[in-house]
C-alpha positions as CSV (number, residue, x, y, z in Angstrom):
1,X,92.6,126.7,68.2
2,X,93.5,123.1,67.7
3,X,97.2,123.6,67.9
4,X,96.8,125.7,71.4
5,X,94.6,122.9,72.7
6,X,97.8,120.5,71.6
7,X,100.2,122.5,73.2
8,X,98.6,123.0,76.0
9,X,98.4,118.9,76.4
10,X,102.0,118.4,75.5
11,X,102.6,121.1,78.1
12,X,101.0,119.1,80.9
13,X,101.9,115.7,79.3
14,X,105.7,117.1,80.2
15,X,104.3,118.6,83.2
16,X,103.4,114.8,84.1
17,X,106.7,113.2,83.1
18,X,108.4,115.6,85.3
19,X,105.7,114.7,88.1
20,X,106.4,111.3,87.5
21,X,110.0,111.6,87.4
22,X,110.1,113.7,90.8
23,X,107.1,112.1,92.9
24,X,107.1,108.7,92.0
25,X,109.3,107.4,94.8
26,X,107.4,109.9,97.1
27,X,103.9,108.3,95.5
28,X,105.5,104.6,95.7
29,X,106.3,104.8,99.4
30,X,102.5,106.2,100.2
31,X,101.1,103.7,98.6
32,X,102.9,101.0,100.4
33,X,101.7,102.3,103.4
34,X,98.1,101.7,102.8
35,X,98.7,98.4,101.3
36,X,100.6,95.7,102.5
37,X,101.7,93.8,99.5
38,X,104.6,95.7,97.5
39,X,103.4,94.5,93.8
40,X,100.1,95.8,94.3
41,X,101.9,99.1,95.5
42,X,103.4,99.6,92.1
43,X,100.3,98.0,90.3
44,X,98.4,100.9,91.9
45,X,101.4,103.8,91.0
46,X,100.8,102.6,87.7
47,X,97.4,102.8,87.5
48,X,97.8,106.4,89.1
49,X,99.6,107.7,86.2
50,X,97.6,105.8,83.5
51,X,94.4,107.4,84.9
52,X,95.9,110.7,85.1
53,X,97.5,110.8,81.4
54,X,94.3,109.5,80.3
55,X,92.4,112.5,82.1
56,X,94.7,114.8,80.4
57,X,93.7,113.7,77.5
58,X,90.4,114.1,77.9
59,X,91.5,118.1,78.8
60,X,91.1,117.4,82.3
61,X,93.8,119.1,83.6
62,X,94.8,120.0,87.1
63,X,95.9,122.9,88.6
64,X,97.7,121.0,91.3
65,X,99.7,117.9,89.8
66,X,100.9,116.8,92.8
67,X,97.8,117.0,94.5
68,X,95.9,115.5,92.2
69,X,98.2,112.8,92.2
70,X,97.8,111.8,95.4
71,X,94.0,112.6,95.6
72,X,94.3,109.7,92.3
73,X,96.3,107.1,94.7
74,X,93.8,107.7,97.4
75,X,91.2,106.7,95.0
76,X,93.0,103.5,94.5
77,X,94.1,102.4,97.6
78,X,90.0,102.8,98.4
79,X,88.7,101.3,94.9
80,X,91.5,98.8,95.9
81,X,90.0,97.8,99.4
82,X,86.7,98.1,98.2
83,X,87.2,95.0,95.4
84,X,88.5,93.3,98.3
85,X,85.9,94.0,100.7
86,X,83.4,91.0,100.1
87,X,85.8,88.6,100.3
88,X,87.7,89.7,103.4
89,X,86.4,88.0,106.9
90,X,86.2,90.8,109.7
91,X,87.8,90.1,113.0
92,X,85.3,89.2,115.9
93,X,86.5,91.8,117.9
94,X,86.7,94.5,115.4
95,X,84.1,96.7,116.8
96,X,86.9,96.7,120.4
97,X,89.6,97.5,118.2
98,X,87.6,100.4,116.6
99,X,86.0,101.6,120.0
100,X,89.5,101.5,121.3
101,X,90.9,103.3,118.7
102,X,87.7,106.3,119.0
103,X,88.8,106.6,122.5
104,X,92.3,107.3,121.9
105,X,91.5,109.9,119.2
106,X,88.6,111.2,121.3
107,X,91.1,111.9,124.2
108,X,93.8,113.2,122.1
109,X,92.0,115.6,120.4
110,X,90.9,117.4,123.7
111,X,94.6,118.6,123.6
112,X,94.3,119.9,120.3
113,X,92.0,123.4,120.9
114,X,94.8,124.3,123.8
115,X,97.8,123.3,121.8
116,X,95.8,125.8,118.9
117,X,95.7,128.4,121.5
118,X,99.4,128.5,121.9
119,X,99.7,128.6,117.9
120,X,101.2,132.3,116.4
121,X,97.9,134.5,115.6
122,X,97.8,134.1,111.9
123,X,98.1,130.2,112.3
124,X,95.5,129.9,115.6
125,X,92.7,132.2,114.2
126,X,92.8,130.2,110.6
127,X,92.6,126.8,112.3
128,X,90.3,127.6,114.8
129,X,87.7,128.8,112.1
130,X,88.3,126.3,109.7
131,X,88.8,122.7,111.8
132,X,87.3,124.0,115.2
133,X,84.6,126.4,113.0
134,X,83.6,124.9,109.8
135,X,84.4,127.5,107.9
136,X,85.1,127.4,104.4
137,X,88.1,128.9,102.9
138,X,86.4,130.9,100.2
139,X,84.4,132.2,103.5
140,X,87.6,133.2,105.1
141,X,89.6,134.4,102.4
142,X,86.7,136.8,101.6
143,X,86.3,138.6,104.7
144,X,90.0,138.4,105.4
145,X,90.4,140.1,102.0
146,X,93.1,137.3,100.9
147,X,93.4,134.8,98.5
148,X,92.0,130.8,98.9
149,X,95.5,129.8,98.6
150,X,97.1,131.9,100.9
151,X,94.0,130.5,103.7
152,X,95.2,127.0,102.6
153,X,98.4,127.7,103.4
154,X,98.1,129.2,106.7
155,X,96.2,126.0,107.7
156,X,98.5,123.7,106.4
157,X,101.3,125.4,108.2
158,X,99.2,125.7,110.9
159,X,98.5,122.2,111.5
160,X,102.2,121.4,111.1
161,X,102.8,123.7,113.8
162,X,99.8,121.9,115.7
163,X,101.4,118.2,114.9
164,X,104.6,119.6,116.0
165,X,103.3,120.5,119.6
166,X,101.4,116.9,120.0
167,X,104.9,115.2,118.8
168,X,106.9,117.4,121.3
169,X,104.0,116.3,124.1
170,X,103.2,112.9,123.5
171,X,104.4,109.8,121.8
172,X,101.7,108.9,119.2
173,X,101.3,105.3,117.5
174,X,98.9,105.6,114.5
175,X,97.5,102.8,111.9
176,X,98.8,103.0,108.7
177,X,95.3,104.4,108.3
178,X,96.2,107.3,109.8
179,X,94.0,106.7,112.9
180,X,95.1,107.1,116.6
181,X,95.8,103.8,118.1
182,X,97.3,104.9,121.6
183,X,99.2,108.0,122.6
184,X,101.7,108.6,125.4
185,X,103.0,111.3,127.2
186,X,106.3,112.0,127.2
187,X,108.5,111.2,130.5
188,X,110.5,114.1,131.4
C-alpha cells in the first residue's frame, strides 16, 4: 500500500515537472499581467509551484494540473494584493473610475444574450442555461444524459465563440483585471 501511494506521488511529482516545464512561460506571462513589477511575477511562479509540490505531498492531487495551476496563481496574485492592501492609498476618484467601468460592462453585456442567439445550438442552449440560467453543470449534464466534462466544454467553446462575435463587432479595451473599461464599434 505504501509503495502505490509513492508511486502514485512520483507519478504526479513528474506530472508537475512536465507542467512546469510546459506552462511556466504560459504561467509567467499571466502573472505579469496582474502584477506590475516583473520580480514579484517570478516570486509569485515560484511560490505557485512550491505550494503545489507541497500539496502533492500532502496527497492532494489534482485532476487538472493545469487548472489547478492557475487557480494557485490566482490565489497569489489575490493573497498578493491583499498584503498590500492596507498600505495602498485609494485614488479620490476611484468610485468614477469603477462607475465608469460598470457602465461599460453593463452596456456590453446587453449584446451578449443576441450575440448567444446566433451561437450553433449545442453552444447557445449550454450557455444560455448555465451564464444566462444558473444552471449547474452536474444539473445539465444529468438531464442531457452527458458527462460534466463534456457540459464544460461546450461552454468554454461556447464562450470562445461568444468572445469571437464581440471581437468581430466591437473594439474592446479591458484592465489587466479583466474588467471592461470602454468598448467601440467597429467602423465599417
Amino acid at each position: 500500500m505504501t509503495h502505490q501511494t509513492l508511486t502514485a506521488t512520483n507519478a504526479q511529482t513528474m506530472e508537475l515537472s512536465v507542467a512546469y516545464r510546459t506552462m511556466r512561460q504560459t504561467l509567467l506571462g499571466f502573472l505579469r499581467n496582474k502584477v506590475s513589477d516583473p520580480t514579484v511575477a517570478e516570486d509569485l511562479l515560484h511560490e505557485v509551484f512550491l505550494k503545489a509540490l507541497t500539496a502533492l505531498e500532502r496527497g492532494n492531487a489534482p485532476s487538472n494540473m493545469n487548472g489547478w495551476l492557475y487557480t494557485i496563481a490566482r490565489n497569489g496574485v489575490v493573497d498578493f494584493y491583499r498584503s498590500k492592501r492596507p498600505n495602498e492609498v485609494l485614488p479620490e476618484d476611484l468610485a468614477a473610475v469603477e462607475a465608469h467601468d460598470d457602465l461599460a460592462e453593463q452596456q456590453l453585456a446587453l449584446c451578449l444574450k443576441p450575440f448567444t442567439e446566433e451561437l450553433p445550438s449545442l453552444y447557445r442552449e449550454t450557455l444560455l442555461a448555465t451564464d444566462f440560467g444558473g444552471r449547474s453543470l452536474q444539473d445539465l449534464a444529468t438531464q442531457w444524459d452527458v458527462s460534466v466534462s463534456a457540459v464544460k466544454s461546450r461552454a468554454s467553446r461556447g464562450r470562445k465563440l461568444l468572445k469571437q462575435k464581440v471581437l468581430d463587432c466591437c473594439k474592446v479595451e479591458v484592465s489587466n483585471t479583466g474588467h471592461v473599461l470602454d468598448y467601440h464599434p467597429h467602423v465599417k
